[in-house]
OpenMM code with the backbone's topology and positions (N, CA, C; nanometers):
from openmm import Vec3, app, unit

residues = "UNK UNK UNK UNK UNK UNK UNK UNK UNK UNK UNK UNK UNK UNK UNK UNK UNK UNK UNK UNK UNK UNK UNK UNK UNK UNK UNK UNK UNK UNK UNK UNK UNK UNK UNK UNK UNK UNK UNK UNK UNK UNK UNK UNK UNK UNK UNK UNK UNK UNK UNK UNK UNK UNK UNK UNK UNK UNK UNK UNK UNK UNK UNK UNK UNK UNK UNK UNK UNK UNK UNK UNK UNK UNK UNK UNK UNK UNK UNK UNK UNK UNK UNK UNK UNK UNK UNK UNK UNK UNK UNK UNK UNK UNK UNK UNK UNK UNK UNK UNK UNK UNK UNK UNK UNK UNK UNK UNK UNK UNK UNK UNK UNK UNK UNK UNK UNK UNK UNK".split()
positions = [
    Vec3(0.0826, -0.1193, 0.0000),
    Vec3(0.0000, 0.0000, 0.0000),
    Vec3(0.0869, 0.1255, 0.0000),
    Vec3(0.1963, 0.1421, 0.0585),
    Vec3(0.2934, 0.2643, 0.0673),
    Vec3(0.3298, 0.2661, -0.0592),
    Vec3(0.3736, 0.1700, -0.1546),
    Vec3(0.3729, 0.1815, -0.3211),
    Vec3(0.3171, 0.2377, -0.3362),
    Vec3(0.1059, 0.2736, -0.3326),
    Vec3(0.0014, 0.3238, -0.3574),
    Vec3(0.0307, 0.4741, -0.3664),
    Vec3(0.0215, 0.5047, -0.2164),
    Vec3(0.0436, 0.6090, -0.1643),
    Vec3(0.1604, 0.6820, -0.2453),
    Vec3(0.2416, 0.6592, -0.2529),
    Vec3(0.3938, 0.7285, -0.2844),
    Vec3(0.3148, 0.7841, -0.5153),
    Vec3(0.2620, 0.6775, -0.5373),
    Vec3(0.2411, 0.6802, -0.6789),
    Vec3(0.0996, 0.7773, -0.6481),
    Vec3(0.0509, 0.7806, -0.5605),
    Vec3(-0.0653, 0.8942, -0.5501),
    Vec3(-0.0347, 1.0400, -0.5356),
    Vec3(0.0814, 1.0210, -0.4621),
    Vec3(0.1725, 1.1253, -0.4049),
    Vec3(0.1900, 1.1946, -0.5824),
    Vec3(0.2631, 1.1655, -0.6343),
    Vec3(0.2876, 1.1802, -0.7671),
    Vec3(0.2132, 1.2395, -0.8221),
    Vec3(0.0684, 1.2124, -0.8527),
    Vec3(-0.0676, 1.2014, -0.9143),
    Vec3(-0.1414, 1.3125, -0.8422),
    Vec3(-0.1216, 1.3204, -0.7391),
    Vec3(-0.1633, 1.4454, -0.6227),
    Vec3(-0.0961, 1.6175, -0.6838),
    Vec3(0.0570, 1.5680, -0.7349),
    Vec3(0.1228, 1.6897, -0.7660),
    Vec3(0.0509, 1.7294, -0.9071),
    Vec3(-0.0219, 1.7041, -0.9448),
    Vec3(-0.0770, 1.6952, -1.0732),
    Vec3(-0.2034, 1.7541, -1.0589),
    Vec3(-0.3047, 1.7235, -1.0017),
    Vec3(-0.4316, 1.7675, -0.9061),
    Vec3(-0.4556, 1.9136, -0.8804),
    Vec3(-0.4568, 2.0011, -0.9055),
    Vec3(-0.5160, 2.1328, -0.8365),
    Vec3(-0.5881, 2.1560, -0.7195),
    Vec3(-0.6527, 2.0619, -0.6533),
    Vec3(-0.7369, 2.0913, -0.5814),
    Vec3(-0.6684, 2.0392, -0.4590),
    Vec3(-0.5885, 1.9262, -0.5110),
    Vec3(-0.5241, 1.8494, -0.3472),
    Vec3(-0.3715, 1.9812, -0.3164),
    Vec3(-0.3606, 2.0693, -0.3843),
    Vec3(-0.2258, 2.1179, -0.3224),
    Vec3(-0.2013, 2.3103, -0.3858),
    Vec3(-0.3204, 2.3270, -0.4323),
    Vec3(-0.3185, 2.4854, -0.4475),
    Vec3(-0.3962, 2.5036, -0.3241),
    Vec3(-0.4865, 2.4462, -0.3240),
    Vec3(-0.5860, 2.5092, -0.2158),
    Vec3(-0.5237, 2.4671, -0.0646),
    Vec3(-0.5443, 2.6085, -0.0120),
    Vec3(-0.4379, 2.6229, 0.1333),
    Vec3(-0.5061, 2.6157, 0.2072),
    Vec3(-0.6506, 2.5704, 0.2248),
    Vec3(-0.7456, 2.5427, 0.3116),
    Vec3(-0.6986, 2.3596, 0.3576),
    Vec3(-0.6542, 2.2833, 0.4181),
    Vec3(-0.6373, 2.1402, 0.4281),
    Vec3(-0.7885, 2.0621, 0.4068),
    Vec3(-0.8474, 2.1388, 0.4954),
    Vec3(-1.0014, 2.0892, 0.5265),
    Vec3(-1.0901, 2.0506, 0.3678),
    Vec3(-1.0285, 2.1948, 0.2917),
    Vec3(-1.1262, 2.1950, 0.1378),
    Vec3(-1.0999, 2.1093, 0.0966),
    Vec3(-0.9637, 2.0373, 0.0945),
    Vec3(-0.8721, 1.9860, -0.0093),
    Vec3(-0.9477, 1.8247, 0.0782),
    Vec3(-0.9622, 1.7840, 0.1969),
    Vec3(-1.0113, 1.6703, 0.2460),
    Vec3(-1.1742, 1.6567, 0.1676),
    Vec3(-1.2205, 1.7450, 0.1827),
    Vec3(-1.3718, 1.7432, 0.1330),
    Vec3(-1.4082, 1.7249, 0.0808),
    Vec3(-1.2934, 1.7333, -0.0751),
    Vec3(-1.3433, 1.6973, -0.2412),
    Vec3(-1.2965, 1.5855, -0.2044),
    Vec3(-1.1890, 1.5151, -0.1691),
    Vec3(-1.1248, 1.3856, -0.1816),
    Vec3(-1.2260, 1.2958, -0.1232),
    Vec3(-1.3150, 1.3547, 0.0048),
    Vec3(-1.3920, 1.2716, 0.0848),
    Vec3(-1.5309, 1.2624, -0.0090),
    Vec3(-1.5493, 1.3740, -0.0430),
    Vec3(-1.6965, 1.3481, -0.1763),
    Vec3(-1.6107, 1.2784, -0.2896),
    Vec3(-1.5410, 1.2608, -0.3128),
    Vec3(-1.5023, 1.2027, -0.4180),
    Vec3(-1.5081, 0.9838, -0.3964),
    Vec3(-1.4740, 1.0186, -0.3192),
    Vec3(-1.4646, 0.8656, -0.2178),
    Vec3(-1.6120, 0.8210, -0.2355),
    Vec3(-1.7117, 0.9157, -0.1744),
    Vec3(-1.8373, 0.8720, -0.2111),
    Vec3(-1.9171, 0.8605, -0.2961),
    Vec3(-1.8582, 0.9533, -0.4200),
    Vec3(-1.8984, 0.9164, -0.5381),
    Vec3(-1.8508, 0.7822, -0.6016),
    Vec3(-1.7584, 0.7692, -0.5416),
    Vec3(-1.6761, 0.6838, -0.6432),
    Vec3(-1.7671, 0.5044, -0.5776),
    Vec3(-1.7828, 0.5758, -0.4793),
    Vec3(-1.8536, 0.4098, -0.3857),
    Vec3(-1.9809, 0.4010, -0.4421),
    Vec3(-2.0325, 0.5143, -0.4833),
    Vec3(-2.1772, 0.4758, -0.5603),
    Vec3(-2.1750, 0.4520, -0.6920),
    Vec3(-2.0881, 0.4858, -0.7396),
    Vec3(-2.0585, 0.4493, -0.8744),
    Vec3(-2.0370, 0.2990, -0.8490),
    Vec3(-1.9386, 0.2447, -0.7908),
    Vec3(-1.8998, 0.1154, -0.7850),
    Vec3(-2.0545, 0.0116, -0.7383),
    Vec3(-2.1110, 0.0898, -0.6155),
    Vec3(-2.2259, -0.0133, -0.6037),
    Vec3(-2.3496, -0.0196, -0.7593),
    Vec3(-2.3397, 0.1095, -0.8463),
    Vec3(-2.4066, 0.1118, -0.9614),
    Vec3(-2.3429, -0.0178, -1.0542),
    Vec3(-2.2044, -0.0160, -1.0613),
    Vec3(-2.1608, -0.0956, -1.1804),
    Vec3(-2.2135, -0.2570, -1.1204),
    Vec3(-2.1846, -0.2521, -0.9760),
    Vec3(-2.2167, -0.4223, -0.9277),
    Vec3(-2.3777, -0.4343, -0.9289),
    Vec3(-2.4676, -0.3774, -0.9817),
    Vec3(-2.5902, -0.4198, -1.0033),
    Vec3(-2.6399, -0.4032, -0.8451),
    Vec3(-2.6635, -0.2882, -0.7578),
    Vec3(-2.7038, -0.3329, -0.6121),
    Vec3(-2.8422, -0.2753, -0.6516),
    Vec3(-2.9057, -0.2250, -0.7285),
    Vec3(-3.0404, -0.1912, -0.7223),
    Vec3(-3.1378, -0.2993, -0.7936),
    Vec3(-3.2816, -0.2958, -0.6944),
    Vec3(-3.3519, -0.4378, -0.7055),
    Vec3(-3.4177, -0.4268, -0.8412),
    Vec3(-3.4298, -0.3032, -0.9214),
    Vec3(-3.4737, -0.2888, -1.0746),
    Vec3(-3.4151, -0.2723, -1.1937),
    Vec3(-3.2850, -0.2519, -1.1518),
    Vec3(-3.1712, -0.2829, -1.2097),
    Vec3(-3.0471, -0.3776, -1.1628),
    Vec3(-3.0932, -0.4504, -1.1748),
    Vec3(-2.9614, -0.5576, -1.0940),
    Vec3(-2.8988, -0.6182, -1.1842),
    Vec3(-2.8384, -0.5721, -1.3003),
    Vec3(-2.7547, -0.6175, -1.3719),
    Vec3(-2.6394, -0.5691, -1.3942),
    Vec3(-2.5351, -0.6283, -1.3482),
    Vec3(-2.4335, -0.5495, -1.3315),
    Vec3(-2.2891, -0.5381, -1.4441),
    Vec3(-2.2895, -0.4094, -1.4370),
    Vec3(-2.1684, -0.3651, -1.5706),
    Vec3(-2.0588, -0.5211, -1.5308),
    Vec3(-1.9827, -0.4990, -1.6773),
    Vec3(-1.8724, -0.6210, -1.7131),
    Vec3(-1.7659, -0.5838, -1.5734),
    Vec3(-1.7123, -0.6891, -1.5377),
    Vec3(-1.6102, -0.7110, -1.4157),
    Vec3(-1.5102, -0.5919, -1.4541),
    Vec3(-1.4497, -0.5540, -1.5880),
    Vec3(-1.3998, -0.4714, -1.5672),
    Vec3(-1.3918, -0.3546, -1.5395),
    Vec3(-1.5603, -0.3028, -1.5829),
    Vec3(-1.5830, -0.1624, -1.5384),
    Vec3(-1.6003, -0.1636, -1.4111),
    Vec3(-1.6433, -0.2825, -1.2723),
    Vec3(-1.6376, -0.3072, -1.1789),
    Vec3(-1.4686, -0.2627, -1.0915),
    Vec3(-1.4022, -0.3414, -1.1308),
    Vec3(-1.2951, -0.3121, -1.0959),
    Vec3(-1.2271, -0.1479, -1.1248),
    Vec3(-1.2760, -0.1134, -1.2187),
    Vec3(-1.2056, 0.0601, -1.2738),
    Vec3(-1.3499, 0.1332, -1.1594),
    Vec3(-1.4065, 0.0692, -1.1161),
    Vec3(-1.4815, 0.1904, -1.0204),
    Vec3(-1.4088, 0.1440, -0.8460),
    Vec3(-1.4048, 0.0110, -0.8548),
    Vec3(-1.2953, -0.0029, -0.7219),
    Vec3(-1.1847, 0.0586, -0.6943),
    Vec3(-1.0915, 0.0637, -0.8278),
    Vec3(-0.9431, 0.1188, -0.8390),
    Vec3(-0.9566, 0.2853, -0.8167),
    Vec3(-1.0766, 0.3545, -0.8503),
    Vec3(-1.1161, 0.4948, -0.8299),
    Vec3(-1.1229, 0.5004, -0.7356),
    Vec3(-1.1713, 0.4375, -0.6299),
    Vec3(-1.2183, 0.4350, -0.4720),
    Vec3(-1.0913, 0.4369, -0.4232),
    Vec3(-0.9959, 0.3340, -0.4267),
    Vec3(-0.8467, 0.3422, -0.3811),
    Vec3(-0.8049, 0.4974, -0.3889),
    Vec3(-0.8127, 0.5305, -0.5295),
    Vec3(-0.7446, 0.6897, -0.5672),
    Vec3(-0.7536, 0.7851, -0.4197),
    Vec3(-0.8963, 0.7692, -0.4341),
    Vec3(-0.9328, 0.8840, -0.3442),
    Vec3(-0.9417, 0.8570, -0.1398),
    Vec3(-0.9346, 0.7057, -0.1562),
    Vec3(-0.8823, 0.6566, 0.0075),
    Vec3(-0.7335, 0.7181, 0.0360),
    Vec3(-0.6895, 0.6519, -0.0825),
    Vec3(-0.4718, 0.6937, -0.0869),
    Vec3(-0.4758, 0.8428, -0.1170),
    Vec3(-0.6048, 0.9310, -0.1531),
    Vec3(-0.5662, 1.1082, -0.1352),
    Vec3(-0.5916, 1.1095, -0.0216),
    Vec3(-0.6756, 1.0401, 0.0903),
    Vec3(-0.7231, 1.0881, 0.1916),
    Vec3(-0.6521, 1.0263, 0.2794),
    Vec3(-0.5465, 0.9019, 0.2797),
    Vec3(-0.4834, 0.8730, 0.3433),
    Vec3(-0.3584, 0.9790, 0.3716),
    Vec3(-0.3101, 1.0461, 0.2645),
    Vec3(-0.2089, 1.1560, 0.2834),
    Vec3(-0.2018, 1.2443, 0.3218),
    Vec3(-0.3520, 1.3010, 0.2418),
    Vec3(-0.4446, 1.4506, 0.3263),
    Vec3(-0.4264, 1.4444, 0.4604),
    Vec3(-0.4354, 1.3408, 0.5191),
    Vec3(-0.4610, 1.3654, 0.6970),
    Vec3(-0.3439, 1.3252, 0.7612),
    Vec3(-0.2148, 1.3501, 0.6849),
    Vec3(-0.0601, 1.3679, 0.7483),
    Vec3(-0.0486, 1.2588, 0.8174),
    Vec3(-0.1126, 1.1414, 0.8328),
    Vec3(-0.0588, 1.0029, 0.9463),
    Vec3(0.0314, 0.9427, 0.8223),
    Vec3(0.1039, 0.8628, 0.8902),
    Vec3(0.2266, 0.8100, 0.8320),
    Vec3(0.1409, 0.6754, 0.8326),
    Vec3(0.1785, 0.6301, 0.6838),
    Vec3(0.1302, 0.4827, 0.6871),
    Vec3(0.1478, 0.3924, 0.7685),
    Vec3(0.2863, 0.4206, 0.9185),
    Vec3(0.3082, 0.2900, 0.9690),
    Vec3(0.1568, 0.3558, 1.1224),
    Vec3(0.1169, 0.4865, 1.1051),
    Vec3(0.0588, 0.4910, 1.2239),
    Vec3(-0.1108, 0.4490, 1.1340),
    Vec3(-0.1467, 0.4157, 1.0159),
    Vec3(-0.2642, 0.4154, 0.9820),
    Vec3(-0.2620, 0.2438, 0.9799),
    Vec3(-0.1000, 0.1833, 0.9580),
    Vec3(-0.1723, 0.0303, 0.9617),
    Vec3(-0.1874, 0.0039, 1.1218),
    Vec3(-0.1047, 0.0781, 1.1883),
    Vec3(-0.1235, 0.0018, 1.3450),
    Vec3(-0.2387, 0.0778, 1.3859),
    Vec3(-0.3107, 0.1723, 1.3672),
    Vec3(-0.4309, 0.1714, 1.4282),
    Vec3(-0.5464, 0.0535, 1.3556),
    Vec3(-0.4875, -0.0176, 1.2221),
    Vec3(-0.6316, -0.0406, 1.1721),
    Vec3(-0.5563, -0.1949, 1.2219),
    Vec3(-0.4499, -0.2329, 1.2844),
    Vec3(-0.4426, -0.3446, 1.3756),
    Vec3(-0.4848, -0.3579, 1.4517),
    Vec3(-0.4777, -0.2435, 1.5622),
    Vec3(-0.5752, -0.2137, 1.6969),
    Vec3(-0.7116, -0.2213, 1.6660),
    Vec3(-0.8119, -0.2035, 1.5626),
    Vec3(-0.9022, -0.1858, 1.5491),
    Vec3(-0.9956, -0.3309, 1.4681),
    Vec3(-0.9197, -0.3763, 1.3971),
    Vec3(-0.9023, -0.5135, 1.4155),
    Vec3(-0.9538, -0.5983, 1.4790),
    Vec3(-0.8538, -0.5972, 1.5608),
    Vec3(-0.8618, -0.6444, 1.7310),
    Vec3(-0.9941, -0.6392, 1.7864),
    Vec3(-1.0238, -0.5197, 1.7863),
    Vec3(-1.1506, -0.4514, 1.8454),
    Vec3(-1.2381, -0.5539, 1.7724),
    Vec3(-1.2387, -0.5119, 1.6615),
    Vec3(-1.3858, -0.5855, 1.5796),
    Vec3(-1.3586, -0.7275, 1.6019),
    Vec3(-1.2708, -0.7975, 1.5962),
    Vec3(-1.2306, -0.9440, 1.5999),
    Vec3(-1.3244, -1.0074, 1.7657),
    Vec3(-1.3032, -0.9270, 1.8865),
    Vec3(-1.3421, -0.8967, 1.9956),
    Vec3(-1.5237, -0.9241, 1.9430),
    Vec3(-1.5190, -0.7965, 1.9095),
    Vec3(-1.7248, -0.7953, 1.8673),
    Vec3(-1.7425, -0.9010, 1.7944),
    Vec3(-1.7283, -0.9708, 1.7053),
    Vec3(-1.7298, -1.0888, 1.6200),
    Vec3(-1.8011, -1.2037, 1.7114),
    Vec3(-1.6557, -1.1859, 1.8236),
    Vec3(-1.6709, -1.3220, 1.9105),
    Vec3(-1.7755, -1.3322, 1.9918),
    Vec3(-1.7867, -1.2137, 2.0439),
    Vec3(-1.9037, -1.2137, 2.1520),
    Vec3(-2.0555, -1.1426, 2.0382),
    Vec3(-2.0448, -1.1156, 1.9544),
    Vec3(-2.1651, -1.1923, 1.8505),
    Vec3(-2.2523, -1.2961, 1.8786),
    Vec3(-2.1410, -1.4096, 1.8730),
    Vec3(-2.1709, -1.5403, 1.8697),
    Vec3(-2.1826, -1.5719, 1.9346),
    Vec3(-2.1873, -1.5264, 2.0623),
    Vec3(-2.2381, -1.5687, 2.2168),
    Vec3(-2.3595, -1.4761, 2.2257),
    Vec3(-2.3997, -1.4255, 2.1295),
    Vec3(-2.5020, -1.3302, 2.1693),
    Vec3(-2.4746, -1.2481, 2.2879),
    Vec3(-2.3670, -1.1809, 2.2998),
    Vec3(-2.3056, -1.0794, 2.3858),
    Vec3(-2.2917, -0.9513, 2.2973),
    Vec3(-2.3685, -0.8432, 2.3127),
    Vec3(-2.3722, -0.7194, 2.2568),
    Vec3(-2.3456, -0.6668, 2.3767),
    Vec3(-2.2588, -0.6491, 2.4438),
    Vec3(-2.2624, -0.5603, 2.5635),
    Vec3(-2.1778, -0.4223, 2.5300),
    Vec3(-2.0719, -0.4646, 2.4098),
    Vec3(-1.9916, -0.3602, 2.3104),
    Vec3(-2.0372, -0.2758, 2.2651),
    Vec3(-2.1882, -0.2676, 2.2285),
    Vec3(-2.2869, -0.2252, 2.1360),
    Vec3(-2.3459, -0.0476, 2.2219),
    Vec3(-2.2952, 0.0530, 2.2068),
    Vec3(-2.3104, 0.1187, 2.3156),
    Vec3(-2.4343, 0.2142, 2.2855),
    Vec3(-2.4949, 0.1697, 2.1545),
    Vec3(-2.6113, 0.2227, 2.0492),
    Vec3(-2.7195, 0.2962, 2.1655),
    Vec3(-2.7575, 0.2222, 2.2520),
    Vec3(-2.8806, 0.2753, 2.3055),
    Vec3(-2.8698, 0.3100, 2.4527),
    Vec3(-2.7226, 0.3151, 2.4594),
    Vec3(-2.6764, 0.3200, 2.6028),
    Vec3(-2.6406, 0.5292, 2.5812),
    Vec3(-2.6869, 0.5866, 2.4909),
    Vec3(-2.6381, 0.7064, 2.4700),
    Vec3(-2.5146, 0.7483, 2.3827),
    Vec3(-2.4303, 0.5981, 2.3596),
    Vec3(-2.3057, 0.6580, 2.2906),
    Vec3(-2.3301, 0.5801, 2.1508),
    Vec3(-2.2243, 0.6136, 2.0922),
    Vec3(-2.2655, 0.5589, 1.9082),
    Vec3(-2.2098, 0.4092, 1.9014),
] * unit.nanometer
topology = app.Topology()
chain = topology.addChain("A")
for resn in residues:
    res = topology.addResidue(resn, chain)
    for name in ("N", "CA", "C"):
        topology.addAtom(name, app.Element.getBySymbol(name[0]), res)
């Protein structure tokens, strides 16, 4: 993934919007609407709607996945964490979910802090 990143890096210097604009926040905002476009595009090509459920050829599938990357790896940079602090939190977090998984299956939601006031 730091391959990714470094070749986005590149692709970023190219961009207008990720590095004229001196606002950080603006420059997160398009990348973050962009992310979500790009995720609805992708659920469009995989057929997720029940009246259209036919879904574009695997490859236009994949060229709407590889768009989604683009704009994760702008937003991975945008927010200055160093790739070794974005994989060890998503180890720690992991963990976490690996944790909820288990006690799932025991029918233990006690993790679940939904209606206890917190999210």
């Amino acid at each position: 993934m730091k391959e990714l990143l470094d070749k986005q890096k590149e692709l970023m210097s190219h961009i207008p919007h990720g590095h004229i604009i001196k606002d950080g926040h603006q420059a997160t905002v398009v990348a973050a609407c962009g992310l979500i476009e790009e995720v609805m595009e992708y659920l469009n090509a995989i057929g997720f709607k029940s009246w259209r459920p036919n879904p574009l050829s695997r490859e236009a599938q994949l060229e709407e996945l590889t768009d989604i990357h683009f704009f994760l790896a702008e937003l991975d940079i945008l927010s200055g964490f160093t790739w070794e602090q974005i994989t060890q939190e998503y180890d720690r977090k992991w963990e976490v979910n690996m944790e909820r998984y288990r006690k799932a299956k025991e029918d233990d939601y006690s993790w679940d802090k939904r209606d206890k006031g917190g999210l």
